[in-house]
C-alpha positions in Angstrom: -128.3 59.3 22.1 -125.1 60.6 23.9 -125.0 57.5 26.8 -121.8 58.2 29.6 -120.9 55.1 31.3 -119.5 55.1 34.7 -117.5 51.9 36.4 -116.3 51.9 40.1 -116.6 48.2 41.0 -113.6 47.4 42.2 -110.1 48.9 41.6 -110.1 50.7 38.2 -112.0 53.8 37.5 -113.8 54.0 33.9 -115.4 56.6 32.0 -116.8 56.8 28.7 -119.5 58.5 26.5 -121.2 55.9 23.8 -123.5 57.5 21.1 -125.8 55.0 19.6 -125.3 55.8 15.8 -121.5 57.2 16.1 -120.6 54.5 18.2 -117.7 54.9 21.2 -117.1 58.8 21.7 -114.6 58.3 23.9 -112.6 56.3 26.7 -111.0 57.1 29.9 -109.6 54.7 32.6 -107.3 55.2 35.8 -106.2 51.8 37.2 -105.1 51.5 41.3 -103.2 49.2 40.5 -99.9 50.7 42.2 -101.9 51.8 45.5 -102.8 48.3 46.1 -99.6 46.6 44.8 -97.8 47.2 48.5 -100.7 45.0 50.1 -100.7 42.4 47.5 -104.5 42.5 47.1 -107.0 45.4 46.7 -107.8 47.1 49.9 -111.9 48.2 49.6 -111.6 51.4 51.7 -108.6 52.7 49.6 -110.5 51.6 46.4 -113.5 53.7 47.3 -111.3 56.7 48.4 -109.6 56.4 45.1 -112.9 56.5 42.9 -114.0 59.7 44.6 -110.7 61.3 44.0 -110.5 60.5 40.4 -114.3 60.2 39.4 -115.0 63.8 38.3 -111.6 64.4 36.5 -112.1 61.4 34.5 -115.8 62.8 33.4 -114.5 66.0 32.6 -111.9 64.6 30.2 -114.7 61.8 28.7 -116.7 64.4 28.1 -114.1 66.6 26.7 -112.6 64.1 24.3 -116.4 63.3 23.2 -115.8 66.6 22.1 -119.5 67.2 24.0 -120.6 69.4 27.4 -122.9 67.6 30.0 -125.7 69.1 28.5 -125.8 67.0 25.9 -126.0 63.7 27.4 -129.2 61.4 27.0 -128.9 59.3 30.0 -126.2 58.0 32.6 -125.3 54.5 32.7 -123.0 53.0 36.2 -122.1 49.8 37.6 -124.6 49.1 39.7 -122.9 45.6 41.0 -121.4 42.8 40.9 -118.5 44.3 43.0 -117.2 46.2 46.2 -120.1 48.1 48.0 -118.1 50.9 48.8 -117.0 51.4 45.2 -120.3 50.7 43.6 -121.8 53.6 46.1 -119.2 56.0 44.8 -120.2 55.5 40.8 -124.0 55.0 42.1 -124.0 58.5 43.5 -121.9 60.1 41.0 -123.9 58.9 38.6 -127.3 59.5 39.8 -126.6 63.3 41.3 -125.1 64.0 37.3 -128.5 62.6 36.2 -131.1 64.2 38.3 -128.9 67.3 37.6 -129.5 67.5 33.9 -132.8 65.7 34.1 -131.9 62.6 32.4 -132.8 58.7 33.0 -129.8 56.9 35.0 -129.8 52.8 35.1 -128.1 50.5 36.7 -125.8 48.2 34.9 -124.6 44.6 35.6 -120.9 44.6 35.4 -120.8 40.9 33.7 -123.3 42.2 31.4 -120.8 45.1 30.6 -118.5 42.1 30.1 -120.8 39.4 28.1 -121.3 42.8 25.8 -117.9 44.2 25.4 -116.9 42.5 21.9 -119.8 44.6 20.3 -117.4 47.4 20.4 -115.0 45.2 18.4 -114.7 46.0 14.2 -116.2 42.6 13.7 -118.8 42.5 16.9 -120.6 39.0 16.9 -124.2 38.5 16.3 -126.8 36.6 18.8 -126.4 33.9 19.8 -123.6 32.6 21.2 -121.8 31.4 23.9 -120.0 33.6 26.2 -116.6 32.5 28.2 -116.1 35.1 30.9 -112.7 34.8 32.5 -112.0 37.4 35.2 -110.2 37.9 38.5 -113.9 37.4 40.3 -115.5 35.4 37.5 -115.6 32.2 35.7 -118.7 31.5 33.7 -120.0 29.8 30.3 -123.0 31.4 29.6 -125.5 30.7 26.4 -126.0 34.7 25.5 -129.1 34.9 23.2 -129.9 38.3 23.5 -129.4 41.8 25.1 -130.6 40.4 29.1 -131.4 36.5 27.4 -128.5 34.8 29.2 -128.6 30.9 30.1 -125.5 29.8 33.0 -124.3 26.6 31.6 -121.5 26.6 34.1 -118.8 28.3 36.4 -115.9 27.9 39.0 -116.7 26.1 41.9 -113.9 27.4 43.8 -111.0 29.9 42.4 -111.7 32.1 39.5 -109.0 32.1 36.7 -108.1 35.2 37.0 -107.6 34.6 41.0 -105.8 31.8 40.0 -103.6 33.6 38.0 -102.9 36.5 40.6 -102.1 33.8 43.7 -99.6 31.6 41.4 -97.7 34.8 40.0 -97.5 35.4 44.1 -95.9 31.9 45.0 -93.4 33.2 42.4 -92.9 36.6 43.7 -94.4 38.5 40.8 -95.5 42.0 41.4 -99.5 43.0 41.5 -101.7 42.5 40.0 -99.7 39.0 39.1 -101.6 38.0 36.0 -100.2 39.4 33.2 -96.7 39.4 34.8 -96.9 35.7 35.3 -97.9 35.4 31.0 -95.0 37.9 30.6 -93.0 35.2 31.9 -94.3 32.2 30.4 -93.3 33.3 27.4 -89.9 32.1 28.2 -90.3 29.3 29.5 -90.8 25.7 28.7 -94.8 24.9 29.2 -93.8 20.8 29.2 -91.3 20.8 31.9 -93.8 20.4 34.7 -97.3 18.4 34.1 -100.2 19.3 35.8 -103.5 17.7 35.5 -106.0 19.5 33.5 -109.0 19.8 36.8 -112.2 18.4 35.4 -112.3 17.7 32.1 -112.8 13.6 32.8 -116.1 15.0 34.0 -119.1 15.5 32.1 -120.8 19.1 32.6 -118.8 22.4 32.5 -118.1 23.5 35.6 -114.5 24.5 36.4 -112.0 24.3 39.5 -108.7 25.7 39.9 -107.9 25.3 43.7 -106.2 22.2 42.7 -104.3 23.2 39.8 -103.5 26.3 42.0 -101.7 23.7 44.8 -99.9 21.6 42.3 -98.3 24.8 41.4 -97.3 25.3 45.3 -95.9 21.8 45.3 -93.9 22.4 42.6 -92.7 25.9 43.6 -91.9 24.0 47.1 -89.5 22.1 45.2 -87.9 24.2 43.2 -87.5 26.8 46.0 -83.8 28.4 47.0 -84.0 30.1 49.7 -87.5 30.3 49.8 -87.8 31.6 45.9 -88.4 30.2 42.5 -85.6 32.1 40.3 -84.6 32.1 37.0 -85.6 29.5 34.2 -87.6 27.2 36.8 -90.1 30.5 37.7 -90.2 30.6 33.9 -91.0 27.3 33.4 -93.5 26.8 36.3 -95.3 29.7 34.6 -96.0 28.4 31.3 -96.5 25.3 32.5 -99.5 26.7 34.7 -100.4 29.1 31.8 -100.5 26.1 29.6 -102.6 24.1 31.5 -105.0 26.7 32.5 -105.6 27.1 28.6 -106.0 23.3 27.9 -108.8 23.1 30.2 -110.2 25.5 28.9 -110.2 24.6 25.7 -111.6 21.5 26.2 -114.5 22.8 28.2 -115.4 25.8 25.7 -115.7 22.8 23.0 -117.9 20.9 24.9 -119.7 24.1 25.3 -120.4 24.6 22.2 -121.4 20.8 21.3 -124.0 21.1 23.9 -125.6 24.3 22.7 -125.1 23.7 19.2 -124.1 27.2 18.7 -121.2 28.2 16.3 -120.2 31.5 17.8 -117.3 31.7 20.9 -116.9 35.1 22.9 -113.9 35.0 25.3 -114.6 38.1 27.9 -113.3 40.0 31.1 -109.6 40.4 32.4 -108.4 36.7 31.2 -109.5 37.2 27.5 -106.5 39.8 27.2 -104.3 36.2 27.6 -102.1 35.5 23.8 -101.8 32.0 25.0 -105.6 31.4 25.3 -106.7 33.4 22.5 -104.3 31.4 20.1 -105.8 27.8 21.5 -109.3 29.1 21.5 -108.7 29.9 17.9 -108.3 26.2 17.0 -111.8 25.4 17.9 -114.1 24.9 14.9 -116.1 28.0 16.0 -115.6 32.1 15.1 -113.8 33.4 18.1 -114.9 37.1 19.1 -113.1 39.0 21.9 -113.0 42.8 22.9 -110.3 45.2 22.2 -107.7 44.8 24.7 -108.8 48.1 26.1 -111.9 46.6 27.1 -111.2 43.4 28.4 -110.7 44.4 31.8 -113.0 46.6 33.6 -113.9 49.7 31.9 -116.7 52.5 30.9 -116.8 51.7 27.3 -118.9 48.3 28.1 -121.1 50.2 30.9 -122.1 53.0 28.7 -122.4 50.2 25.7 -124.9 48.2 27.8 -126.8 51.1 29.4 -127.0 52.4 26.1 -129.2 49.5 25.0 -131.6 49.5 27.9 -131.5 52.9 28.2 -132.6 53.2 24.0 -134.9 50.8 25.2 -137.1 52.8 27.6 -135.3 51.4 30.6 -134.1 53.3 33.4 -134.4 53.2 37.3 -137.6 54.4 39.1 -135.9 55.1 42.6 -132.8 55.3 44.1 -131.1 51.8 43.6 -129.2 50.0 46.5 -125.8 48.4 45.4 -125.7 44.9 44.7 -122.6 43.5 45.4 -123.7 39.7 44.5 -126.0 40.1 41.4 -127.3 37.1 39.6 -127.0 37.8 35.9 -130.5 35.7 35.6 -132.1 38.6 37.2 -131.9 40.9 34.5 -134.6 41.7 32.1 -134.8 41.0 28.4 -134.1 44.3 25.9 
């Protein structure tokens, strides 16, 4: 089955056609990240403006580089939510016009299921079960994955997701948007013991996570070391790894207790955050495997919606009416493959 996969849930635009034997067909992506860089932030009526713009171009040349026509699709797979309503409208409609066109089943994906099964496009996919750590700029969750839809919460953010904390540090130190990967750029050259910070939560039990307060003992810091009103030089440096370093501790620490309370052996580290060196390397101390996605996938993409849709849709699954958006989702909702 030829499966395309359409994501518009926020500020990126994916597209990609999945064939159940063959495996990924092919991959197309167009970030916004340089339209919303002026504003600091993604702006949700210049996001949606953007999908439509970009949408039909980026099928064409998925479908091209499949080396397939439309015709040949089996079934249309889109973000259905978590994400911006707007945006999730624009990939809903695409997607379910293309479908009713060529007469094929279209279903709804979950985005943090796109996420949770992004590492089975990896050379060396995981097998069931094991625990998931999805690190995101809207997301921070362990979840016990046990199946395709079998997904047990054992714990999340209870205030800033990493990848939020990430983007409003890099900020306090002037980096440009989206801040995240500029800020690890930096901390590679700086000194991640100059500064301690206190890892939030790990003296208690449980595995939910915080990073409001790791997020303000980076303000105070930056207050400090502030001329002028900026952090320059080797102290921005610095300040970065040592919030980088931190960040990765924590986690550490909570993805082994995650583990000890499951039982399982198997670590997945998904979503925008998993693309971090610094994490991956710490995570690979734990006495677990460690599975990841290809950097391509780690942030938001069409490869993991047309993955995911393709196993529902293989399945028998596909949406009996016209599906509203739904912008909060909870991934308990879903059904079991």
């Amino acid at each position: 089955m030829n499966i395309l996969g359409i994501e518009t849930s926020c500020d990126e635009t994916g597209v990609a056609v999945y064939h159940t034997d063959q495996g990924l067909l092919s991959h197309q992506l167009y970030t916004q990240a340089a339209t919303h860089a002026e504003y600091g932030g993604v702006v949700p009526e210049l996001a949606s403006r953007d999908h439509v713009r970009k949408l039909p171009w980026l099928i064409k040349d998925a479908l091209k580089e499949a080396g397939i026509e439309a015709g040949d699709l089996d079934g249309v797979a889109y973000t259905r939510g978590p994400g911006l309503v707007g945006a999730l409208l624009v990939g809903i409609s695409t997607a379910r016009g293309l479908a009713a066109g060529l007469g094929i089943p279209a279903l709804g994906v979950h985005h943090l299921e796109g996420h949770l099964l992004a590492p089975m496009l990896a050379d060396n996919a995981p097998e069931f079960p094991f625990v998931a750590l999805l690190v995101s700029g809207g997301h921070s969750q362990f979840i016990e994955v046990l199946g395709v839809g079998r997904y047990r919460l054992l714990g999340g953010t209870i205030d800033d997701a990493t990848g939020e904390a990430f983007d409003k540090v890099a900020k306090l130190l002037d980096l440009p948007y989206p801040g995240g990967p500029h800020l690890a750029k930096l901390a590679q050259q700086g000194d991640p013991r100059r500064f301690k910070m206190t890892r939030p939560m790990v003296d208690r039990p449980g595995l939910d996570l915080s990073f409001s307060g790791l997020k303000t003992q980076a303000l105070v810091q930056a207050k400090k070391l502030a001329v002028q009103g900026h952090v320059r030089g080797q102290d921005a440096a610095d300040l970065a790894a040592a919030f980088e370093y931190t960040v990765a501790e924590t986690l550490f620490v909570k993805c082994r207790r995650a583990l000890e309370e499951t039982g399982l052996k198997r670590l997945v580290l998904a979503g925008g955050v998993a693309a971090n060196l610094r994490l991956r390397e710490r995570l690979s101390q734990l006495d677990a495997e460690l599975f990841y996605p290809p950097l391509a996938y780690c942030t938001d993409n069409g490869a993991m919606i047309a993955y995911a849709g393709a196993q529902r849709i293989q399945a028998g699954q596909s949406d009996a009416a016209y599906p509203e958006p739904r912008p909060r989702w909870p991934l308990e909702e879903l059904s079991h493959v």
